[in-house]
NUMARSE-879011 format. One record per residue: x, y, z of N, C-alpha, C, CB in turn. Coordinates in steps of 0.001 Angstrom, whole numbers, padded with zeros to 6 digits, always signed. Glycine has a CB too. Example, Ala and Ser with C-alpha at 12.3 -4.5 7.8 and 13.67 -1.06 7.14 Angstrom:
2
+013190-005690+007800+012300-004500+007800+013200-003300+007800+011308-004473+009046 +012850-002250+007080+013670-001060+007140+012900+000030+007870+014084-000598+005725 
This chain:
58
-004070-067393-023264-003238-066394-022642-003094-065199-023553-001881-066967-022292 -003025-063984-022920-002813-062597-023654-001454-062209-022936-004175-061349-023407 -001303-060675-023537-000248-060067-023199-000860-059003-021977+000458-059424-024540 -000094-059246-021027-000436-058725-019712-000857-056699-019926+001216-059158-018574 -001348-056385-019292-001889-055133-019086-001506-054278-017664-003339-055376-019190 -000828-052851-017870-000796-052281-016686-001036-051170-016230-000034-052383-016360 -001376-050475-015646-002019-049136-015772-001169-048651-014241-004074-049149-015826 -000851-047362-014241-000759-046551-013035-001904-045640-012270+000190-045736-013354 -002684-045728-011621-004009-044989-011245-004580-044967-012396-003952-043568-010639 -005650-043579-013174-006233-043070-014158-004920-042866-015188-007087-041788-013702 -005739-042774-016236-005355-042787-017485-004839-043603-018128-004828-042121-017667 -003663-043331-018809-003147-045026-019663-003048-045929-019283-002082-045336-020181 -003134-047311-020285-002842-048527-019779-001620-048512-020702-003986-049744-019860 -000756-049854-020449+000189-050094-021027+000419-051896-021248+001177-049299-020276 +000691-052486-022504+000617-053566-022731+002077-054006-022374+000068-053762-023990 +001827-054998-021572+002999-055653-021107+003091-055206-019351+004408-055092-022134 +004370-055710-019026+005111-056059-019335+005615-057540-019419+005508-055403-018928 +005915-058123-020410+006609-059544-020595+007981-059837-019949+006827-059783-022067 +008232-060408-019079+009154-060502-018415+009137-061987-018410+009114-059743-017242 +010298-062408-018921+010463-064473-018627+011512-064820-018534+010043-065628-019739 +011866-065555-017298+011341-065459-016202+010717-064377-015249+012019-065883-015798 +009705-064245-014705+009334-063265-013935+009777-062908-012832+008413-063339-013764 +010520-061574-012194+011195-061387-011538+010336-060911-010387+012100-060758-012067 +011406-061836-009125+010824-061874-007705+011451-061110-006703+010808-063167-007195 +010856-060534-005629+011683-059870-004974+011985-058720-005397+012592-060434-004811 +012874-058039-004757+013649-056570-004975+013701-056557-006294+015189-056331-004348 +014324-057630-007252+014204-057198-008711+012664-056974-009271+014920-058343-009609 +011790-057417-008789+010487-056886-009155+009932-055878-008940+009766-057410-008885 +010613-055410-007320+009926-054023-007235+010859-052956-008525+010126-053341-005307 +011743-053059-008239+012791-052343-009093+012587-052336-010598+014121-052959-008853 +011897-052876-011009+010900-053512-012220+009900-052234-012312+009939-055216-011746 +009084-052534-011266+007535-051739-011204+008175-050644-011106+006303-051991-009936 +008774-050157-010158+009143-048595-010329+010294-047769-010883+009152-048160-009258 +010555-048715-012257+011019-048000-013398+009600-048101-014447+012555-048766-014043 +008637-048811-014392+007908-048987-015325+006935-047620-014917+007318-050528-015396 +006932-047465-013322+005688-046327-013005+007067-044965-013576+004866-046258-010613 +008009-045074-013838+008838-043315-013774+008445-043442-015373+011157-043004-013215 +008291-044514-016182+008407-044187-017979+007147-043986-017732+008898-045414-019387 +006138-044616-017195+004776-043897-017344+004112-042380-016994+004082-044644-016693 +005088-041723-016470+005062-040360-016097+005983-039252-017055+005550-040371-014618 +006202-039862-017643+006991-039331-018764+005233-038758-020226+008469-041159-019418 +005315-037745-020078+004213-037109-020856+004979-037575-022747+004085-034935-020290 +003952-038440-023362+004503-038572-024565+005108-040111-025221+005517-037602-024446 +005875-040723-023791+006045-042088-023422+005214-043071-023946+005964-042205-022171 +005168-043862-024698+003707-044323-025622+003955-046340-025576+003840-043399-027957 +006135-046429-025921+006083-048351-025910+007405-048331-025807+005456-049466-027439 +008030-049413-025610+009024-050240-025529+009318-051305-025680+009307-050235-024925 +009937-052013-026838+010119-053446-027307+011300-053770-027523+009493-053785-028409 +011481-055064-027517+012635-055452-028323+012353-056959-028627+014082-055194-027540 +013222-057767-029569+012898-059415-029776+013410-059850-028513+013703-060293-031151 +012357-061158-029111+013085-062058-028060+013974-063023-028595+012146-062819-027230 +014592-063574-027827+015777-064810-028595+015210-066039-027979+017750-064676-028108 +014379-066267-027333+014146-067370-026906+012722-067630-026178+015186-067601-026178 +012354-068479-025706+010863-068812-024936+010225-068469-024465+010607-069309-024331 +009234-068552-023222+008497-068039-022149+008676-068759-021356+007295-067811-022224 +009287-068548-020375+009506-069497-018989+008320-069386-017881+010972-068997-018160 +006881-070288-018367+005739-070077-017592+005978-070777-015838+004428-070852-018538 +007440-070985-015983+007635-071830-014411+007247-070845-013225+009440-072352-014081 
């Protein structure tokens, strides 16, 4: 397993996003389209933080 990959049309990709548990439904779209508004942001490059705990592959 790798760290997931996402791209909006042409140009950048972006590593991630790691989400665990992975969110279903309305919280997912709501997910994707904050991830497509930071990708339109000219300059916008990452976003991290730790984790405190596992990967919930359920």
């Amino acid at each position: 397993m790798g760290t997931p990959v996402i791209s909006f049309g042409e140009g950048t990709a972006y590593f991630g996003p790691v989400v665990s548990p992975a969110p279903k439904g309305e919280e997912a779209g709501k997910a994707l389209d904050a991830l497509a508004t930071l990708s339109g942001i000219d300059g916008f490059y990452e976003l991290k933080r730790s984790r405190s705990g596992g990967v919930d592959f359920s």
